[in-house]
C-alpha positions in Angstrom: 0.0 0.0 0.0 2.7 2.6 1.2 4.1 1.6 -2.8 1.2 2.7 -4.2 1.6 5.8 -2.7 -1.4 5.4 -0.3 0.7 6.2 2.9 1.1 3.1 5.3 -2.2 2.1 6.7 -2.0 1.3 10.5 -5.1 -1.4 10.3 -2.6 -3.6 8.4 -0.4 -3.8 11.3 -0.6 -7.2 13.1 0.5 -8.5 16.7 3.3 -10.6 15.8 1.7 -14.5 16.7 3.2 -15.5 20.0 6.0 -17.9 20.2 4.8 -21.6 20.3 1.9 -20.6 18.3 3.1 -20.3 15.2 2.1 -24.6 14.5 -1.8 -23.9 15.6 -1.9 -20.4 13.5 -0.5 -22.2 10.2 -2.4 -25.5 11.5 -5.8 -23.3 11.2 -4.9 -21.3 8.1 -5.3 -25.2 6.3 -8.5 -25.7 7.9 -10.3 -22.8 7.4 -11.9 -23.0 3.6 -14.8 -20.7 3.9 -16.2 -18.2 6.4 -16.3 -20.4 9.4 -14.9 -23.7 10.5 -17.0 -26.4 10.0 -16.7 -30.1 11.6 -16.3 -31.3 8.1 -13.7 -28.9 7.1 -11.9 -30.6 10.3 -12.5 -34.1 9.2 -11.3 -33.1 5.5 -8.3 -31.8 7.3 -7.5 -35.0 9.1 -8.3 -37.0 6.4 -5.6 -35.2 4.1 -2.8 -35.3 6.4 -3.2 -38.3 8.4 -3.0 -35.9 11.4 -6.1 -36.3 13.7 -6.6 -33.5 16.1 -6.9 -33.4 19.9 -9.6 -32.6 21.4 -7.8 -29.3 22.6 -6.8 -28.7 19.0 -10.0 -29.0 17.5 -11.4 -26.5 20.4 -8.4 -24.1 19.5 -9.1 -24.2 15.8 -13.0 -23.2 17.1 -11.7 -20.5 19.4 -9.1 -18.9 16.4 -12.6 -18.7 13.9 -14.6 -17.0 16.8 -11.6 -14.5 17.4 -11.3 -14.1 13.6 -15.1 -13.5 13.6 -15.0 -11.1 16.1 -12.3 -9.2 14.7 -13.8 -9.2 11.1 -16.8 -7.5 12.3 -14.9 -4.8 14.3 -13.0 -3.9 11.6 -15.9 -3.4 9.5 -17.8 -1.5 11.9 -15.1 0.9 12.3 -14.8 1.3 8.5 -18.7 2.2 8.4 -19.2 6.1 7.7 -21.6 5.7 11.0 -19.4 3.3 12.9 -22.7 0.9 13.7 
């Protein structure tokens, strides 16, 4: 963006993803195929690596979508001209 002469854009700064994380972030990047995670994305997953998730995993991979979610819909509420 700052290339293209738009200035640089503090909303495309991100929190660097804490140390030991890094496996789940990159684990749920493969997972996630549409808007939310779905049990069957999950089993498609599994089924394509070999890797079957924990328990814990799977309830990480659901807590990353809600997070994402949630942060999608503040970022587009605070790019409405009403901020609603």
């Amino acid at each position: 963006m700052e290339k293209q002469g738009g200035g640089h854009d503090p909303q495309l700064d991100v929190a660097p993803v804490p140390e030991g994380f890094e496996t789940w972030l990159v684990m749920y990047m493969e997972i996630k195929q549409s808007e939310h995670v779905t049990y069957q994305d999950i089993n498609a997953y599994e089924r394509v690596t070999g890797h079957r998730l924990s328990p814990v995993e799977v309830s990480a991979v659901f807590a990353m979508d809600r997070g994402a979610a949630k942060a999608m819909v503040e970022v587009m509420k605070e790019n409405k001209p009403d901020g609603r």
